[in-house]
Backbone as a chain_set.jsonl record, in Angstrom:
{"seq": "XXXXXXXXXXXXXXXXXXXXXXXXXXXXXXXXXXXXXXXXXXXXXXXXXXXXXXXXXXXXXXXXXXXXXX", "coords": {"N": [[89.703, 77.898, 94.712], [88.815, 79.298, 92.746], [86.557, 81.847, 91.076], [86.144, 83.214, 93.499], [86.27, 85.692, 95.746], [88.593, 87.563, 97.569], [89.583, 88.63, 100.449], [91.625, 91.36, 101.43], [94.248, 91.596, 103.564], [95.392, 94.121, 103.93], [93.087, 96.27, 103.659], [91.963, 98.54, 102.942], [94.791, 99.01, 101.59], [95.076, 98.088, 99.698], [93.078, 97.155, 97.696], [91.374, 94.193, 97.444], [89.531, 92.108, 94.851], [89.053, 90.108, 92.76], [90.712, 87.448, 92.57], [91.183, 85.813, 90.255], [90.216, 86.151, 87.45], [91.62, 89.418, 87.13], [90.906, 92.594, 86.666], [90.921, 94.559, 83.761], [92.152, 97.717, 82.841], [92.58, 100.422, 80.525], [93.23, 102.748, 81.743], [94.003, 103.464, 84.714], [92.413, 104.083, 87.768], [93.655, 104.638, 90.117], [96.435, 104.715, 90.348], [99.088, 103.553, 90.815], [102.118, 104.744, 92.574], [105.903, 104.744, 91.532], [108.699, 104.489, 93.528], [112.257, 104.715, 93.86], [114.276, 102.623, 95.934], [116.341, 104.105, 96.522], [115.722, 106.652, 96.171], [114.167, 106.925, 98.502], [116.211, 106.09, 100.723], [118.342, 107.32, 100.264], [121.617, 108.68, 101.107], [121.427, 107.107, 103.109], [121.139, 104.272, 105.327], [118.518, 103.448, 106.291], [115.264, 104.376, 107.154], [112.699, 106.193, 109.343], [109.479, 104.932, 109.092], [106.152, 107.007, 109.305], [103.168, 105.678, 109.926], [99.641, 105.839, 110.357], [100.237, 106.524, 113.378], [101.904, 104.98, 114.22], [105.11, 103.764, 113.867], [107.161, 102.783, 111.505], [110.063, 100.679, 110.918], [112.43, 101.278, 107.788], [114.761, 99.2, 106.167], [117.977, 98.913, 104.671], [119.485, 95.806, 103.594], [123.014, 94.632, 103.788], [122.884, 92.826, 101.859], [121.335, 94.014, 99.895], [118.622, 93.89, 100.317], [115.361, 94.328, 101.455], [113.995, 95.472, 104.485], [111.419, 95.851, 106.29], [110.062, 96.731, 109.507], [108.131, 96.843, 112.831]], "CA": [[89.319, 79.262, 94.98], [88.316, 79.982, 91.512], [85.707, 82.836, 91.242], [85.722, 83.558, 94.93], [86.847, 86.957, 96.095], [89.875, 87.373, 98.603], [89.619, 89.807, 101.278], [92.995, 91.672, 101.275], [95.052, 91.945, 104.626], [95.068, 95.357, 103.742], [91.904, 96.509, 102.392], [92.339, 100.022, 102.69], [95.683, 100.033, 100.847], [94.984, 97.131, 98.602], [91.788, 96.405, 97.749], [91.524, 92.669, 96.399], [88.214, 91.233, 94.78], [88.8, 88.735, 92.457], [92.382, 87.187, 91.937], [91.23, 84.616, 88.938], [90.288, 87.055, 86.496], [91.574, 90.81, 86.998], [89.706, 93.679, 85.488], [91.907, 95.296, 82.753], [91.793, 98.896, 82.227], [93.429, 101.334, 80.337], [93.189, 104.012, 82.01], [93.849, 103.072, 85.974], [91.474, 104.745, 88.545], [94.122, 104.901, 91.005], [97.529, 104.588, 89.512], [100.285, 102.711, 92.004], [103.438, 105.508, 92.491], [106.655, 103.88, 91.42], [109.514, 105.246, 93.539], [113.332, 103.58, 93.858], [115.128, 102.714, 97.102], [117.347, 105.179, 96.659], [115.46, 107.754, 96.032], [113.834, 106.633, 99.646], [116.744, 105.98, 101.785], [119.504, 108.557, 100.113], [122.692, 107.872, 101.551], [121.475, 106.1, 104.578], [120.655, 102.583, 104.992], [117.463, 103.259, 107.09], [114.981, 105.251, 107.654], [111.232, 105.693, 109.747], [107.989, 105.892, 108.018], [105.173, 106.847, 110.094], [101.568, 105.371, 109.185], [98.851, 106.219, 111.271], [100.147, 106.641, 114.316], [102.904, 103.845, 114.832], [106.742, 103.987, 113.36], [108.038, 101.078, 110.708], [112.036, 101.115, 110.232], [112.95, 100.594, 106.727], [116.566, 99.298, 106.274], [118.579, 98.357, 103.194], [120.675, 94.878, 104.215], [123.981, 94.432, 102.881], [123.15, 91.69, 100.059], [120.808, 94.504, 99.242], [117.396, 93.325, 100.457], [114.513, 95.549, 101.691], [113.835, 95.124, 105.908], [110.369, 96.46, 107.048], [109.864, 96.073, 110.815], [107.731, 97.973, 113.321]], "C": [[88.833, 79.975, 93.73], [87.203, 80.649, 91.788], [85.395, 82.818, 92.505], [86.441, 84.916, 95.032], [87.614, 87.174, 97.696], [89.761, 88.715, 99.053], [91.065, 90.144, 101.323], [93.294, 91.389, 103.125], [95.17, 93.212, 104.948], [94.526, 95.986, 102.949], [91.513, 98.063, 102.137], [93.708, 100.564, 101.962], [95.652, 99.444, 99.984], [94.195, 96.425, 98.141], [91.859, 94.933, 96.702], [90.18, 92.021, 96.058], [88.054, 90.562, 94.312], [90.696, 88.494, 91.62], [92.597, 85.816, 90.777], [91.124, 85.509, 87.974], [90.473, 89.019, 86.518], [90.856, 91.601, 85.654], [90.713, 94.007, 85.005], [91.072, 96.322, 82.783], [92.703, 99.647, 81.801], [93.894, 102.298, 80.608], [93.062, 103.983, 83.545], [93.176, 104.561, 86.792], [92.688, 105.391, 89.548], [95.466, 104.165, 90.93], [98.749, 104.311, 90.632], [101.109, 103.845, 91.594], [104.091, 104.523, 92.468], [107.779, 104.951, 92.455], [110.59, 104.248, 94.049], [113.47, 104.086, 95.509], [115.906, 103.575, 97.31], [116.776, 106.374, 96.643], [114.976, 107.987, 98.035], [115.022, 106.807, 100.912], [117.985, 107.104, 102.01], [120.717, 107.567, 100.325], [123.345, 106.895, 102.437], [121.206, 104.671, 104.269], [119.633, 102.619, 105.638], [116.788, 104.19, 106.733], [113.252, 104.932, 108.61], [109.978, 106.186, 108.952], [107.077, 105.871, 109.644], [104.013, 106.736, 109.839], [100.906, 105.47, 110.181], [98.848, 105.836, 112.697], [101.516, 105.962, 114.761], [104.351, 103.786, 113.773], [107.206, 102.701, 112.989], [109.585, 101.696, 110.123], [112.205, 100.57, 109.19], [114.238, 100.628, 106.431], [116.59, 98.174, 104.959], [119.359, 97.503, 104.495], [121.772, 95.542, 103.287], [124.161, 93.531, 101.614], [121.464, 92.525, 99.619], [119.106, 94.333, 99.004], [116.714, 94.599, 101.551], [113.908, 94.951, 103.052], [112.913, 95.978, 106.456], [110.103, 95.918, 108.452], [109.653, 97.331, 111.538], [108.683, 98.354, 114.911]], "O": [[88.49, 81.158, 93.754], [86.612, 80.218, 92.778], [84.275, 82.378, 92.762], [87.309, 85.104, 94.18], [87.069, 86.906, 98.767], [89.81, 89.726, 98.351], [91.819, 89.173, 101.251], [92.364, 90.963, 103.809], [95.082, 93.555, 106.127], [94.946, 96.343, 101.848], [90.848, 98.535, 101.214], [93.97, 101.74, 101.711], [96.203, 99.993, 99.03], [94.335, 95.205, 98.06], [92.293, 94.788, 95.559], [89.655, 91.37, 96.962], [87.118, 89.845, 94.666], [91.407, 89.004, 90.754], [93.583, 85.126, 90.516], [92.233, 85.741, 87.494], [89.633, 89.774, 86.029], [90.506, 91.402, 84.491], [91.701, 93.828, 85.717], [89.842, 96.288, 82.772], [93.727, 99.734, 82.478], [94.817, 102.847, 80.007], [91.996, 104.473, 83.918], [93.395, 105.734, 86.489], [92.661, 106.605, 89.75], [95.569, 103.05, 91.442], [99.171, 105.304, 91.223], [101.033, 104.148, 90.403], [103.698, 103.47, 92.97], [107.736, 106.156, 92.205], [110.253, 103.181, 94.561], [113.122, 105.097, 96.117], [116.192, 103.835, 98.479], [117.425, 107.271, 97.18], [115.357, 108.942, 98.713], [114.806, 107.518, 101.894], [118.465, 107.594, 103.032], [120.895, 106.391, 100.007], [124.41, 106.311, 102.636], [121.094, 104.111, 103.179], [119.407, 101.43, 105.861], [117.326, 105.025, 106.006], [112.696, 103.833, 108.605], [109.623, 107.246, 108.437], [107.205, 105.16, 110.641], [103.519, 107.784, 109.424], [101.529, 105.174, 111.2], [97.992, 105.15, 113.258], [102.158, 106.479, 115.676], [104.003, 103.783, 112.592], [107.55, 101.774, 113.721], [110.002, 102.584, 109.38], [112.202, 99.34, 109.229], [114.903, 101.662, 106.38], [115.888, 97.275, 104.499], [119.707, 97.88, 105.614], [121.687, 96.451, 102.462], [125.039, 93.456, 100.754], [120.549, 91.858, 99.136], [118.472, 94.54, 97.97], [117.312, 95.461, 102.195], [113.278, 93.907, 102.886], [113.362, 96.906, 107.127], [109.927, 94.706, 108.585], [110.249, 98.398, 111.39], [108.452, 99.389, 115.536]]}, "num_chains": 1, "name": "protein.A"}
């Protein structure tokens, strides 16, 4: 797959065009938010996001693993 360009899965939230040599920049166009689990779930172990239109449950397990499901 060298110099070929990989359509993402999700190309509206992750655009992908070449996964042999990334572009470097210093100064990102469009800068990824970092935010923790905790800040996300609080004191719960769940909660729902809603993305255009349709409801994904995000749940903390108990050995502390991250459970997306629509």
């Amino acid at each position: 797959m060298a110099g070929k360009s990989t359509i993402s899965l999700a190309p509206r939230l992750l655009p992908v065009t070449n996964l042999v040599t990334p572009v470097k920049s210093s100064t990102p166009t469009d800068p990824v938010r970092r935010i923790t689990s905790r800040a996300l779930l609080g004191r719960s172990s769940s909660l729902i996001i809603d993305h255009e239109g349709v409801s994904y449950v995000l749940r903390a397990t108990r050995l502390g693993k991250l459970i997306l499901t629509k």
